[in-house]
N, CA, C and O atoms as a GROMACS GRO file, in nm:
protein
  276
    1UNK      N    1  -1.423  -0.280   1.351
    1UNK     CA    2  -1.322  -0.178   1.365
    1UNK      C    3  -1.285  -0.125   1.227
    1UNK      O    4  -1.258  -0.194   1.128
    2UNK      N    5  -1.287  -0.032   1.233
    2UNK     CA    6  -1.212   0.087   1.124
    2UNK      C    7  -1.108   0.077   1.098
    2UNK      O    8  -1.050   0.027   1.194
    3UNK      N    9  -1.039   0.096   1.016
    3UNK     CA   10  -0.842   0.062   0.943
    3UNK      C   11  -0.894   0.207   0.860
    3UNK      O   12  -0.991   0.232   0.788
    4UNK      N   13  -0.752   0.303   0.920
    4UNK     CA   14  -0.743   0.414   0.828
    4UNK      C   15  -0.590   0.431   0.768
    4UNK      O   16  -0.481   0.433   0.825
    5UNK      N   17  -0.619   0.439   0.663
    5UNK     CA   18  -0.453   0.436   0.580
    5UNK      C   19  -0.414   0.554   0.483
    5UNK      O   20  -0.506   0.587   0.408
    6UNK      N   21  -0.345   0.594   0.475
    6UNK     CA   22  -0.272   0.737   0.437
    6UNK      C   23  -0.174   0.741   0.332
    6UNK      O   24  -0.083   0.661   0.356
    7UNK      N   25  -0.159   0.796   0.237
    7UNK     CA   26  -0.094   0.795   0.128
    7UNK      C   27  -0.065   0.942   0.078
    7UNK      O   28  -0.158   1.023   0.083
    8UNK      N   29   0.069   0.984   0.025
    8UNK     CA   30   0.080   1.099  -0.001
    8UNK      C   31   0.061   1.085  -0.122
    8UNK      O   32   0.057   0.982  -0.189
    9UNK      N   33   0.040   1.252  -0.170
    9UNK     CA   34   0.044   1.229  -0.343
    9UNK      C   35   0.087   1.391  -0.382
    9UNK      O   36   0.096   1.472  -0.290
   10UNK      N   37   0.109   1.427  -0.508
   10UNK     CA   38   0.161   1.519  -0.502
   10UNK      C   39   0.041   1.612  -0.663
   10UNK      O   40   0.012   1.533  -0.753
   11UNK      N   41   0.000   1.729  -0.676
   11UNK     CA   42  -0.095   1.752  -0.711
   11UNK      C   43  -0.012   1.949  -0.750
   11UNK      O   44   0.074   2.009  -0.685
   12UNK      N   45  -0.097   1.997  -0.893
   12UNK     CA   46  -0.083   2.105  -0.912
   12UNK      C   47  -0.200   2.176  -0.942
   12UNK      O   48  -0.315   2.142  -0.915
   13UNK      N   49  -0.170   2.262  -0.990
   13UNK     CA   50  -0.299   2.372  -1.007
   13UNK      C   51  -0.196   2.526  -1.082
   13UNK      O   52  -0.087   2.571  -1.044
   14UNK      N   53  -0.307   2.580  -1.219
   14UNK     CA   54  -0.218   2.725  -1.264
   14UNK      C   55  -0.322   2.843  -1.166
   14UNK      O   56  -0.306   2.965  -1.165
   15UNK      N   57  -0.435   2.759  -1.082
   15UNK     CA   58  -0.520   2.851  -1.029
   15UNK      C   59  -0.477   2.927  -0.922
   15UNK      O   60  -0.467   3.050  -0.922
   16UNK      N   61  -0.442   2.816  -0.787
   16UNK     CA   62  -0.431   2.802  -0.665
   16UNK      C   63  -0.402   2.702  -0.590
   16UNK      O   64  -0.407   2.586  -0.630
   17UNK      N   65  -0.371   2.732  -0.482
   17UNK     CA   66  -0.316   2.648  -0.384
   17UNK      C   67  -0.456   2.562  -0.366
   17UNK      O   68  -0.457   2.440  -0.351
   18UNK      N   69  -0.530   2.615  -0.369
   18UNK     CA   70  -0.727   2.561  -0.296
   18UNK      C   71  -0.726   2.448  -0.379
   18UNK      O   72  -0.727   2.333  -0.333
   19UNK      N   73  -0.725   2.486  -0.548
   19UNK     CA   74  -0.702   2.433  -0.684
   19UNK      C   75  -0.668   2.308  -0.685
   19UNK      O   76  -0.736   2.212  -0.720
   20UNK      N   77  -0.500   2.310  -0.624
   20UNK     CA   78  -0.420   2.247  -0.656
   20UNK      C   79  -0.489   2.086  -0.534
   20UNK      O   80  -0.511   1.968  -0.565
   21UNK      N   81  -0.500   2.141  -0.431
   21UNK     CA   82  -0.547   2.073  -0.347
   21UNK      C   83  -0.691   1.983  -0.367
   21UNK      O   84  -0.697   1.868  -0.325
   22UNK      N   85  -0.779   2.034  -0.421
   22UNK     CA   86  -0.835   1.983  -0.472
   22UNK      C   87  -0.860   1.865  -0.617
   22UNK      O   88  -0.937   1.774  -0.649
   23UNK      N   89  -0.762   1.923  -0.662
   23UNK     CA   90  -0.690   1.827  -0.768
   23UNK      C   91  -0.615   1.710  -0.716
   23UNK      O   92  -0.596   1.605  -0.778
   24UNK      N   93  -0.566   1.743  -0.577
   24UNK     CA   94  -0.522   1.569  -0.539
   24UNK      C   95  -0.619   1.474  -0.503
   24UNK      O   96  -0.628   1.354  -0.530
   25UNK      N   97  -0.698   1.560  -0.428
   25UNK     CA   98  -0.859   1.467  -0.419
   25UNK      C   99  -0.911   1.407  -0.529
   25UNK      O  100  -0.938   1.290  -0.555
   26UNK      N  101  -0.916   1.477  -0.568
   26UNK     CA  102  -1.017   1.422  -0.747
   26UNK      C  103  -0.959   1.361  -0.785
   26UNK      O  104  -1.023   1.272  -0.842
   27UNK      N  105  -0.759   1.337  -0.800
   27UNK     CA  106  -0.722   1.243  -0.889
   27UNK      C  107  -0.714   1.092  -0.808
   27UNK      O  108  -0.719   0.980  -0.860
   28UNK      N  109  -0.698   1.136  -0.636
   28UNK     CA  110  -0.708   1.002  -0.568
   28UNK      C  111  -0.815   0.934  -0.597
   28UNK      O  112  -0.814   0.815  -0.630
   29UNK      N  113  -0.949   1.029  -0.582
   29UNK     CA  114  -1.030   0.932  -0.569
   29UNK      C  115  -1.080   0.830  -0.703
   29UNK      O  116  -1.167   0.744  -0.693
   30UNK      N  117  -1.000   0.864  -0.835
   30UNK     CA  118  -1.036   0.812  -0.901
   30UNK      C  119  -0.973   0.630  -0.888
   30UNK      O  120  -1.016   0.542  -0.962
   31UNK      N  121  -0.875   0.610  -0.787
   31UNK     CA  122  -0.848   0.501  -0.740
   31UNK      C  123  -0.844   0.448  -0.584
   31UNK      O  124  -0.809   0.337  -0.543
   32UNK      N  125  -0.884   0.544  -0.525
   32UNK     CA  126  -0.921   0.525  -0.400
   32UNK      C  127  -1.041   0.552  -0.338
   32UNK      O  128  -1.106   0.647  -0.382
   33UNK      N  129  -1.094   0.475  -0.227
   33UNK     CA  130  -1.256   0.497  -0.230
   33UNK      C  131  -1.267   0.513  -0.053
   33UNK      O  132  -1.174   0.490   0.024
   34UNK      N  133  -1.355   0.540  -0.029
   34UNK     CA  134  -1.386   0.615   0.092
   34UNK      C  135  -1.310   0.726   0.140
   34UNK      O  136  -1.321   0.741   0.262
   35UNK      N  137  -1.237   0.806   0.083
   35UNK     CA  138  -1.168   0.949   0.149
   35UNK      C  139  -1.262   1.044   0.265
   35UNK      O  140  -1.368   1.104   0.278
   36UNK      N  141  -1.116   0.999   0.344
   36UNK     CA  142  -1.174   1.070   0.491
   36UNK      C  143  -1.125   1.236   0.560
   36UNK      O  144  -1.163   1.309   0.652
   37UNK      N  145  -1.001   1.237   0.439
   37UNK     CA  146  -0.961   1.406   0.470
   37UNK      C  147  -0.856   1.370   0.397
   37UNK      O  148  -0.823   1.264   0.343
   38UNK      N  149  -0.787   1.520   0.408
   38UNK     CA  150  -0.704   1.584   0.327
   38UNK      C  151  -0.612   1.654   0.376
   38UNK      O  152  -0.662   1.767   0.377
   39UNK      N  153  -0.463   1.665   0.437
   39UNK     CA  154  -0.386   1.721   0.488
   39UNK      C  155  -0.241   1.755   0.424
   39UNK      O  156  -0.144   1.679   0.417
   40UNK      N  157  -0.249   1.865   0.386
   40UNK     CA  158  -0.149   2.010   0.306
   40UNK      C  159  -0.014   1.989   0.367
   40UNK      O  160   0.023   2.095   0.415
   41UNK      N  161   0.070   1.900   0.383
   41UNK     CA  162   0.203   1.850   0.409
   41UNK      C  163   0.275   2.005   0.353
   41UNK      O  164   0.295   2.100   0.427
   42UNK      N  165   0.293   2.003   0.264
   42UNK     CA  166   0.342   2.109   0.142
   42UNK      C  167   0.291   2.208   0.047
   42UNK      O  168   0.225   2.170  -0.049
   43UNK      N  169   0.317   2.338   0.068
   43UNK     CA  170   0.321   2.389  -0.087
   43UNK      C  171   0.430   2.471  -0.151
   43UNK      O  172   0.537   2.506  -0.102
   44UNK      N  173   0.401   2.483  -0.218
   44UNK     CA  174   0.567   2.560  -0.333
   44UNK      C  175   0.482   2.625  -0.455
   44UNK      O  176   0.361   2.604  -0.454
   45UNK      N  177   0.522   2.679  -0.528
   45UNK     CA  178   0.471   2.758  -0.658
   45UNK      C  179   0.635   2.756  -0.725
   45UNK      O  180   0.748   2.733  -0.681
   46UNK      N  181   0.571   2.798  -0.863
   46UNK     CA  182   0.697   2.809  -0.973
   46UNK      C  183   0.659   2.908  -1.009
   46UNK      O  184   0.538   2.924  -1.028
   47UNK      N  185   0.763   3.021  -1.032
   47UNK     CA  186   0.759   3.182  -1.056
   47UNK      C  187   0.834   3.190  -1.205
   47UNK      O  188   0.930   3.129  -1.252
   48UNK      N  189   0.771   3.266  -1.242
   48UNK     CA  190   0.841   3.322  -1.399
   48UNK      C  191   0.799   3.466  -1.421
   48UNK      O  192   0.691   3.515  -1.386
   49UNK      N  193   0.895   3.526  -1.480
   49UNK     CA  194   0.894   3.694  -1.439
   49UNK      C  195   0.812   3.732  -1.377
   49UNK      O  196   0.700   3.750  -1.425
   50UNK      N  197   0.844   3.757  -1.243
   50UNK     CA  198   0.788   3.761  -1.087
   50UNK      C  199   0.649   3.735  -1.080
   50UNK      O  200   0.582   3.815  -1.015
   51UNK      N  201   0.582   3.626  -1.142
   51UNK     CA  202   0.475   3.620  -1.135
   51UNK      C  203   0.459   3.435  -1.108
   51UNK      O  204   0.521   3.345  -1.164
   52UNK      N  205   0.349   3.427  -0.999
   52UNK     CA  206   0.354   3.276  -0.971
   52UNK      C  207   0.257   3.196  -1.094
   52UNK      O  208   0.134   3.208  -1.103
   53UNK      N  209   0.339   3.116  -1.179
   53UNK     CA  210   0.255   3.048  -1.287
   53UNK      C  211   0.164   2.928  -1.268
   53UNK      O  212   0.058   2.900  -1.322
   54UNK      N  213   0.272   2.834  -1.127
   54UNK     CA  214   0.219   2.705  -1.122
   54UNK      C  215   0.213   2.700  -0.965
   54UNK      O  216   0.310   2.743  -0.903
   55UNK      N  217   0.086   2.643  -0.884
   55UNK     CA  218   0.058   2.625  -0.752
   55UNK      C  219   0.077   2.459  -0.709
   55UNK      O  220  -0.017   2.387  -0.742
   56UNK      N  221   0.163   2.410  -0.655
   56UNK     CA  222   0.165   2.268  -0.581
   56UNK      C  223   0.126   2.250  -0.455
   56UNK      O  224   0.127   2.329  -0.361
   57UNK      N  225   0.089   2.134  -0.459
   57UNK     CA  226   0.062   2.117  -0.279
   57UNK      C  227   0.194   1.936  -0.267
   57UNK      O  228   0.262   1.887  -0.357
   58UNK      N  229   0.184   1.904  -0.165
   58UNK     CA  230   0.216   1.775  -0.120
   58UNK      C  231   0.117   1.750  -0.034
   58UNK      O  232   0.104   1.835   0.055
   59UNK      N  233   0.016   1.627  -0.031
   59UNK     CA  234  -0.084   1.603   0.053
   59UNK      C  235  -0.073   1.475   0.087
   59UNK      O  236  -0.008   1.388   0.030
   60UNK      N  237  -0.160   1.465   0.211
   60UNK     CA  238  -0.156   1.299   0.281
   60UNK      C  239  -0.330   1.286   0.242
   60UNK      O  240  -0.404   1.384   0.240
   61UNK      N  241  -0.360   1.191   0.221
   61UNK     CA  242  -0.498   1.185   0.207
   61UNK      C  243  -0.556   1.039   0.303
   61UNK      O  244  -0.526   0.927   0.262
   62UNK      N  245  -0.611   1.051   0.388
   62UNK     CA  246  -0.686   0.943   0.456
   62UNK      C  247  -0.811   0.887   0.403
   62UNK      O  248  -0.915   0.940   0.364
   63UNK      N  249  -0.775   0.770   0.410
   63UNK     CA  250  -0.914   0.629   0.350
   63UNK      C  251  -0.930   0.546   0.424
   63UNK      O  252  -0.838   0.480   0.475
   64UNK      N  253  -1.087   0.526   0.453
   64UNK     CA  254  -1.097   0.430   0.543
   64UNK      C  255  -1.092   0.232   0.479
   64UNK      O  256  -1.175   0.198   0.395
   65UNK      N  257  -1.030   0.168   0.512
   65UNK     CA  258  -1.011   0.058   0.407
   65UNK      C  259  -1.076  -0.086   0.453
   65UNK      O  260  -1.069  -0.192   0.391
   66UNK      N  261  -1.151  -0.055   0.599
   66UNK     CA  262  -1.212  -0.156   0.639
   66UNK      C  263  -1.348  -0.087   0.724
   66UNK      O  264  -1.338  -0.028   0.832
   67UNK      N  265  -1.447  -0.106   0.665
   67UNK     CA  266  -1.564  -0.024   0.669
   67UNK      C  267  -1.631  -0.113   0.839
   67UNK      O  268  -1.596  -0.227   0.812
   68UNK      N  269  -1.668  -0.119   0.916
   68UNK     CA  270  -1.757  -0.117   1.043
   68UNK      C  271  -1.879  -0.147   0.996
   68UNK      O  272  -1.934  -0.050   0.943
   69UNK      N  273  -1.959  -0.275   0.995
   69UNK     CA  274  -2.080  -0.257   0.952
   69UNK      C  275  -2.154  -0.268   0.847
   69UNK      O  276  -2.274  -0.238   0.852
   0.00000   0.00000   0.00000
């Protein structure tokens, strides 16, 4: 049997939201191993003279932690 476990993390980007999201992946996986998806809880941006500078997400990221096999 499979064990899947979920952890939020919180991740930016000056690109994009896509960016930013992807940046939580990459930094999880540098301590977490088998990632099974990625789910966008949140986003927000920080504006400075009406222009969006910084893209955030809040993400849940699923890992499988007991492999089948």
């Amino acid at each position: 049997m499979s064990i899947v476990k979920v952890i939020e993390v919180i991740a930016t980007s000056t690109k994009s939201f896509d960016d930013a999201t992807q940046n939580a992946v990459k930094e999880a996986s540098k301590s977490v191993k088998n990632i099974i998806s990625v789910y966008v809880k949140d986003m927000s941006g920080k504006v400075e003279n009406n222009s969006i500078v910084s893209y955030g997400v809040t993400a849940k990221i699923s890992f499988k932690i007991n492999k089948e096999g």
